[in-house]
C-alpha positions in Angstrom: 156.3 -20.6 -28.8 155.0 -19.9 -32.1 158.0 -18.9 -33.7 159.1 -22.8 -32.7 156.2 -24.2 -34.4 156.1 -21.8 -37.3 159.1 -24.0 -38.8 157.4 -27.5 -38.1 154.4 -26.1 -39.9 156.2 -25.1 -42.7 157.9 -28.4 -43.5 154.4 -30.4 -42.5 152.8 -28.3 -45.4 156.2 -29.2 -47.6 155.7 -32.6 -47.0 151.9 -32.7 -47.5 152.4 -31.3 -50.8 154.9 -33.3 -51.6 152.4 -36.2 -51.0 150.0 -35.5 -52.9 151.9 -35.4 -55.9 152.8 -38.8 -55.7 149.9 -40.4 -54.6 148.1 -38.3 -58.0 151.6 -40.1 -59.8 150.3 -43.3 -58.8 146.8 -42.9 -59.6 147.2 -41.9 -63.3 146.9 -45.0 -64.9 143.6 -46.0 -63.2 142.0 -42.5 -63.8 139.1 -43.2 -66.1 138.9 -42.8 -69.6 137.9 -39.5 -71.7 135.3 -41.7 -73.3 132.9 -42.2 -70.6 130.6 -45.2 -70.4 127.3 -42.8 -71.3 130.0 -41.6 -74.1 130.5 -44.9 -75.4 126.8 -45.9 -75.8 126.3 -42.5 -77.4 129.3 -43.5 -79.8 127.6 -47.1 -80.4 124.0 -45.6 -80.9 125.7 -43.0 -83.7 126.8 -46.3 -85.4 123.5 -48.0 -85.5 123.9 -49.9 -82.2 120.2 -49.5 -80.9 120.7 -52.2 -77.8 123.7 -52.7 -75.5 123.6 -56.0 -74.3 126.9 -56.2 -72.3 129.5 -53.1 -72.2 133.4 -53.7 -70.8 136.8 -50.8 -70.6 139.4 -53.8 -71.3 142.9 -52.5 -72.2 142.1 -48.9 -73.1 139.4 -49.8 -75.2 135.4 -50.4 -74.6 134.3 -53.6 -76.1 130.5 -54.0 -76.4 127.8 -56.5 -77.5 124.2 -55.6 -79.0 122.2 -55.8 -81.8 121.3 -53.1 -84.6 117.4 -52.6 -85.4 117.4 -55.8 -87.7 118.1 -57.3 -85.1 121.5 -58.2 -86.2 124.1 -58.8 -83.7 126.7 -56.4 -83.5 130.0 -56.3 -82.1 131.8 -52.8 -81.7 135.3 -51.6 -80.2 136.2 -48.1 -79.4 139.5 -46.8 -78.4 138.7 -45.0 -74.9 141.1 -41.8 -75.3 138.9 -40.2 -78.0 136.1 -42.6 -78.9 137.4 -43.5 -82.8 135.5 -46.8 -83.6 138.1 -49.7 -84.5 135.9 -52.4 -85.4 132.0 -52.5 -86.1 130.9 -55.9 -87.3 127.9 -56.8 -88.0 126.2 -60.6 -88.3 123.0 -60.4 -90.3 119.8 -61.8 -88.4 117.9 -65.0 -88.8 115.3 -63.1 -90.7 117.7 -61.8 -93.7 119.2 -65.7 -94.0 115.8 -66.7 -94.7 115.4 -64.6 -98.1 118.4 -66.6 -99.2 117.5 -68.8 -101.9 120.4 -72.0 -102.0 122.9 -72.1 -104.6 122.5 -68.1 -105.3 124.6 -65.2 -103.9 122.7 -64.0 -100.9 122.3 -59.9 -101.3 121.7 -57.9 -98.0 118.6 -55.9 -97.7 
């Protein structure tokens, strides 16, 4: 009896293997990034980011929304496969318009 089964085993195990490997195929693409999302405030904090106001993973790339500690807005994008920073702009705050005196070039802080 057991020599019977031993083949049916066999190709049970063949097939389960065989299973897995495509069902880890197909999950590939929506594996998650090397950048996590703790990475990826870490990245944005490093660049002056103090407050995340609203974080997304869009296309390969986390796209957030804060403010720096002028309270400047700041937008930042980071490629998600290592983290490099592709954009990092910067609006100056309210505050830093107000030291602008009209008809003169307005210097940063």
């Amino acid at each position: 009896m057991i020599r019977k089964l031993a083949p049916a085993f066999a190709l049970a195990a063949l097939l389960g293997c065989g299973f897995s490997a495509t069902a880890q195929d197909t999950i590939g693409p929506s594996r998650p990034p090397p950048v996590s999302l703790e990475q990826a405030r870490r990245i944005a904090a490093d660049n002056g980011m103090v407050r995340v106001i609203e974080i997304d993973l869009k296309d390969g790339h986390w796209e957030m929304q804060g403010q720096d500690s002028t309270g400047a807005d700041v937008k930042m994008l980071l490629r998600a496969s290592d983290g490099t920073v592709i954009k990092n702009e910067r609006e100056r705050p309210a505050s830093a318009a107000a030291r602008c005196i009209p008809d003169k070039p307005c210097d940063p802080p």
